[in-house]
Jmol script that loads the backbone (N, CA, C; Angstrom):
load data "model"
ATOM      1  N   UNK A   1       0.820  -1.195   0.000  1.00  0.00           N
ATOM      2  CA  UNK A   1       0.000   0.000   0.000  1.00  0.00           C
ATOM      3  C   UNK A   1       0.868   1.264   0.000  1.00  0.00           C
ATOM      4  N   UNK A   2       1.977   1.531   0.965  1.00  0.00           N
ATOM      5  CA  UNK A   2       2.957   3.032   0.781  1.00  0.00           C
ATOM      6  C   UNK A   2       3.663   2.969  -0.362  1.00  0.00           C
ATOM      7  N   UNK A   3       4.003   1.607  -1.059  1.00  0.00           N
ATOM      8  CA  UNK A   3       4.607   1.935  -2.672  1.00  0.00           C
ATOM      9  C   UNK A   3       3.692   2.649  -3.253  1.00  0.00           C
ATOM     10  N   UNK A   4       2.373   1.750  -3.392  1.00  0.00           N
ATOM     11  CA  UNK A   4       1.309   2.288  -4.329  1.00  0.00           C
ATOM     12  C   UNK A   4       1.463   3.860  -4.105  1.00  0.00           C
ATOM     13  N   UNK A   5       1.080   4.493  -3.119  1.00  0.00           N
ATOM     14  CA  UNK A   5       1.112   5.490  -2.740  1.00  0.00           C
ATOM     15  C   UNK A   5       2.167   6.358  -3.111  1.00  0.00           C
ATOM     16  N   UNK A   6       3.459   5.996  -2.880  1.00  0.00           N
ATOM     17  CA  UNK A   6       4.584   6.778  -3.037  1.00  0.00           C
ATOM     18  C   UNK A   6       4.370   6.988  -4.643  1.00  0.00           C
ATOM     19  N   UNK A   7       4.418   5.814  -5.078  1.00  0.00           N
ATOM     20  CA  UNK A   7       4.320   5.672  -7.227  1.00  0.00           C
ATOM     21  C   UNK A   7       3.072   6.860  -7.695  1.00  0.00           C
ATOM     22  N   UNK A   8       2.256   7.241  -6.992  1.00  0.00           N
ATOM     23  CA  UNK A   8       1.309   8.016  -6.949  1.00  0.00           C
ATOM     24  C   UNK A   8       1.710   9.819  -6.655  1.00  0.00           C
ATOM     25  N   UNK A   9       2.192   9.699  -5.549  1.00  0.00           N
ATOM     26  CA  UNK A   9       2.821  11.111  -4.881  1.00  0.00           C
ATOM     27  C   UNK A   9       3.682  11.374  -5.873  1.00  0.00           C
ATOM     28  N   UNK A  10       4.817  10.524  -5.871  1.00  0.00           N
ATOM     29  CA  UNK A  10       6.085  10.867  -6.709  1.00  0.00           C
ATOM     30  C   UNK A  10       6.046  12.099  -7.801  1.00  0.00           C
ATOM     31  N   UNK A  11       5.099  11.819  -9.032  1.00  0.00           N
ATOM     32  CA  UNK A  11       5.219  12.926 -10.011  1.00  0.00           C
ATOM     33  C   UNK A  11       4.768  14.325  -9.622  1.00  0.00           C
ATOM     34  N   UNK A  12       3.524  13.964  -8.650  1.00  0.00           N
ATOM     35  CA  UNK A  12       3.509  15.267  -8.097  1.00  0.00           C
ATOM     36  C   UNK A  12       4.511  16.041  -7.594  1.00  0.00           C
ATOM     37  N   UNK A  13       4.954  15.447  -6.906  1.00  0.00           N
ATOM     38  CA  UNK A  13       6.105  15.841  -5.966  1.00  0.00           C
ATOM     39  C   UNK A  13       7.474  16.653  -6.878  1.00  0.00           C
ATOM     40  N   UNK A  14       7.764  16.169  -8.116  1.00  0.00           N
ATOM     41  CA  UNK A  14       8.302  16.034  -9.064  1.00  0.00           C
ATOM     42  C   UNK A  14       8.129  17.384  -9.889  1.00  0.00           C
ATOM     43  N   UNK A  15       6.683  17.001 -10.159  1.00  0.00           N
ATOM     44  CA  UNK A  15       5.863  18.636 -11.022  1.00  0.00           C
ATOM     45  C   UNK A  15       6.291  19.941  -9.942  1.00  0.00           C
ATOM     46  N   UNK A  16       5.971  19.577  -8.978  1.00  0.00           N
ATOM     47  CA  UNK A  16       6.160  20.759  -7.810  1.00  0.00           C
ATOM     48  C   UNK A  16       7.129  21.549  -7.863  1.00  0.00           C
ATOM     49  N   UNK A  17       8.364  20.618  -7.863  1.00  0.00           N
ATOM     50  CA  UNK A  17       9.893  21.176  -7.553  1.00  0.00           C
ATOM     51  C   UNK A  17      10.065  21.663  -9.186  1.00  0.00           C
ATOM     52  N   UNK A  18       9.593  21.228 -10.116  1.00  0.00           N
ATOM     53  CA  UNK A  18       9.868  21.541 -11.452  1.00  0.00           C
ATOM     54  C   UNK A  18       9.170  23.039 -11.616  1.00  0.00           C
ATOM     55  N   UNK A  19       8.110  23.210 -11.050  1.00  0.00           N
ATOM     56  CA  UNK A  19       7.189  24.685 -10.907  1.00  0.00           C
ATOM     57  C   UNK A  19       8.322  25.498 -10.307  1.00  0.00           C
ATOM     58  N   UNK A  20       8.610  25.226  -8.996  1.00  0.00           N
ATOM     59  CA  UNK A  20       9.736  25.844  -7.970  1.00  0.00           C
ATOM     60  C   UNK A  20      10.844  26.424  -8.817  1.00  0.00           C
ATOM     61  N   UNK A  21      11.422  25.603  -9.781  1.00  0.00           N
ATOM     62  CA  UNK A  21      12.221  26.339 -10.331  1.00  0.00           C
ATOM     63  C   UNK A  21      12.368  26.760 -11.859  1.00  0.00           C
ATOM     64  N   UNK A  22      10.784  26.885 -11.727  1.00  0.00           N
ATOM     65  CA  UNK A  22      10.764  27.750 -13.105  1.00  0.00           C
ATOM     66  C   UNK A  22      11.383  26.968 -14.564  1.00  0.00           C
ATOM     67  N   UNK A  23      10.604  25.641 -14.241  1.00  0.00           N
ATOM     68  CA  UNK A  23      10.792  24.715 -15.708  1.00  0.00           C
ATOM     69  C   UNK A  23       9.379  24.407 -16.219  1.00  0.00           C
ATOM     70  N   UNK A  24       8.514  24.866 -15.527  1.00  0.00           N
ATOM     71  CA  UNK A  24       6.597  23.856 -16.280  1.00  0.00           C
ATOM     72  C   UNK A  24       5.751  25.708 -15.794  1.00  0.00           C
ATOM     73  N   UNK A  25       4.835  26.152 -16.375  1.00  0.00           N
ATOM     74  CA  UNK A  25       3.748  26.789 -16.071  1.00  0.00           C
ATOM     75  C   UNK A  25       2.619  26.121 -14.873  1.00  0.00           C
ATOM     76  N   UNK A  26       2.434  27.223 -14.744  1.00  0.00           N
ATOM     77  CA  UNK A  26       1.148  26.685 -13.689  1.00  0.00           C
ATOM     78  C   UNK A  26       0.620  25.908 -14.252  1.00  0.00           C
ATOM     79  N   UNK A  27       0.371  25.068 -15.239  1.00  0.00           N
ATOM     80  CA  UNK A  27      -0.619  24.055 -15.046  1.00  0.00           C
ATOM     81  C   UNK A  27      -0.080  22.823 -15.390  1.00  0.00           C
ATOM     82  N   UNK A  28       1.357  22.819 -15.059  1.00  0.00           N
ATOM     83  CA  UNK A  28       2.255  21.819 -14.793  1.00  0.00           C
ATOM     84  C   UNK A  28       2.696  20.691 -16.081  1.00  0.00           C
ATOM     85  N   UNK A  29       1.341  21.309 -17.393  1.00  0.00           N
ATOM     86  CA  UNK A  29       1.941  20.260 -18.118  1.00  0.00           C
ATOM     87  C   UNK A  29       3.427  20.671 -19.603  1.00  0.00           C
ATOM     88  N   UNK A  30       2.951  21.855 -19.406  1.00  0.00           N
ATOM     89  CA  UNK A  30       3.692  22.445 -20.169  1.00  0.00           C
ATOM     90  C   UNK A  30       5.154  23.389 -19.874  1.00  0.00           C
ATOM     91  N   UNK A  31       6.832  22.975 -20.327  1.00  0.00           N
ATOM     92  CA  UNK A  31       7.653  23.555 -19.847  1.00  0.00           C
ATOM     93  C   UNK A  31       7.878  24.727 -20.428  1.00  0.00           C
ATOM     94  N   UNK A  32       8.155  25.838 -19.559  1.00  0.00           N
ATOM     95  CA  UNK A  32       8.971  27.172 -19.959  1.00  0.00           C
ATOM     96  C   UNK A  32       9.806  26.976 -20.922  1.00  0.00           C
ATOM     97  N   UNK A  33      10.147  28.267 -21.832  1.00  0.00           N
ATOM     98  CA  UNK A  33      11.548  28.155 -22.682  1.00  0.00           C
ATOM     99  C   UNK A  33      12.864  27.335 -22.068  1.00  0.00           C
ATOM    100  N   UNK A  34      12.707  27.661 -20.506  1.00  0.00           N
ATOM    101  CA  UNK A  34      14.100  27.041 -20.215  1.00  0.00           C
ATOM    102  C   UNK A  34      14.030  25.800 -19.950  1.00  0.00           C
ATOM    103  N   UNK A  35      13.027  25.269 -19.207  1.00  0.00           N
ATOM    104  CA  UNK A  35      12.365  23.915 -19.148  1.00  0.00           C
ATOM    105  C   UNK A  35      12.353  23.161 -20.136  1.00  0.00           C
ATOM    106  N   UNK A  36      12.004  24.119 -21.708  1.00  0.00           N
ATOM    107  CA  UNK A  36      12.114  23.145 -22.799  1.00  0.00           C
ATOM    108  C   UNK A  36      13.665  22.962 -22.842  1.00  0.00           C
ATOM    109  N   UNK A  37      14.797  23.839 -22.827  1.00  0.00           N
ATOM    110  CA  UNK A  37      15.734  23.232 -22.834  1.00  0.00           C
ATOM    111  C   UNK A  37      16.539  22.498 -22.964  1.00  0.00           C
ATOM    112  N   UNK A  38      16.227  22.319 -21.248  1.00  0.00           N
ATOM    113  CA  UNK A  38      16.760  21.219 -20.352  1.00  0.00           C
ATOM    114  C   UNK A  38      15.813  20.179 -20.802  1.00  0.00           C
ATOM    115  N   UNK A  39      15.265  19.809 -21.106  1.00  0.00           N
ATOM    116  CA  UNK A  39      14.733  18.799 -21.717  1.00  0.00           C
ATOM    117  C   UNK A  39      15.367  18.089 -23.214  1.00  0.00           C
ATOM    118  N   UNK A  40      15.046  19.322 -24.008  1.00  0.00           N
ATOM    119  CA  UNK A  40      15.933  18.878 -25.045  1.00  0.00           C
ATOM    120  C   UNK A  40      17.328  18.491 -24.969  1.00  0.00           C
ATOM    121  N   UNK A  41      17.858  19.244 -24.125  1.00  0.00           N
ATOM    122  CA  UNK A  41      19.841  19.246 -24.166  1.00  0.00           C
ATOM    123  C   UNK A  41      19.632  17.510 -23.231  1.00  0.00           C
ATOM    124  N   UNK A  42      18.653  17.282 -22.278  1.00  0.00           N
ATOM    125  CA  UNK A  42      19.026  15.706 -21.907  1.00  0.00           C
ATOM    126  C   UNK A  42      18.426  14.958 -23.053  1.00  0.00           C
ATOM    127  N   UNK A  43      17.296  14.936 -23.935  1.00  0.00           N
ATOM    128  CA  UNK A  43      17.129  13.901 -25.170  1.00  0.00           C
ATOM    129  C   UNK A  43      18.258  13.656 -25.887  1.00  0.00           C
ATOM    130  N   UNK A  44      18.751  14.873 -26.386  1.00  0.00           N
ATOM    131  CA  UNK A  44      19.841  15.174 -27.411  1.00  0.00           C
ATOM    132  C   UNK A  44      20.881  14.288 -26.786  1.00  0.00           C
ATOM    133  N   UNK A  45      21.882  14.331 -25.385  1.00  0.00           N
ATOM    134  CA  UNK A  45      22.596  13.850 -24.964  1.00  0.00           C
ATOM    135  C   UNK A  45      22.102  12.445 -24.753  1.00  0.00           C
ATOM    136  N   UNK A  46      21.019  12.120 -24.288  1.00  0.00           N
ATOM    137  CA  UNK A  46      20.606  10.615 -24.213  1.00  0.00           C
ATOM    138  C   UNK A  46      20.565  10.025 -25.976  1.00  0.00           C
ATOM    139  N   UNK A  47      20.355  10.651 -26.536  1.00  0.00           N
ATOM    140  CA  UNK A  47      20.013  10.223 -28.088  1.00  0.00           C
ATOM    141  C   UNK A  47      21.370   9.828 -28.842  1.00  0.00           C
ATOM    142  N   UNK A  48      22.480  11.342 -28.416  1.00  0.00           N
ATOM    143  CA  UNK A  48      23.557  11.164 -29.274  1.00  0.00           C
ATOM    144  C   UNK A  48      25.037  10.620 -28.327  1.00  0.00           C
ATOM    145  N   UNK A  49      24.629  10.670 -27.094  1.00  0.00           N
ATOM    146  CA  UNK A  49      25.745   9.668 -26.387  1.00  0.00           C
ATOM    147  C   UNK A  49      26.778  10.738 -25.628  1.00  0.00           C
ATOM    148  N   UNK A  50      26.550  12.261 -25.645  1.00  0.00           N
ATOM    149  CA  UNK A  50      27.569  13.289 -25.274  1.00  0.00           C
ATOM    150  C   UNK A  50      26.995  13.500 -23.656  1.00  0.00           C
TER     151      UNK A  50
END
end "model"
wireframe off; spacefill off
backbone 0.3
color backbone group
């Protein structure tokens, strides 16, 4: 039951700190310019191996 739970909390928890520092808009699903980023620069590096 506290996994279930935690697996549940987690993204919230996640979205939160991502709001905190100014990577998602208030409605958590969508990232800021800089948010997009950092997103892209980790695909790119996960994609091309740098």
């Amino acid at each position: 039951m506290r996994l279930a739970l935690a697996v549940l909390l987690l993204p919230l928890a996640v979205a939160r700190n991502w709001y905190k520092r100014g990577l998602v808009v208030k409605d958590f699903q969508h990232p800021t310019t800089s948010g997009a980023a950092m997103i892209a620069a980790a695909l790119f590096a996960g994609l091309v191996g740098r």
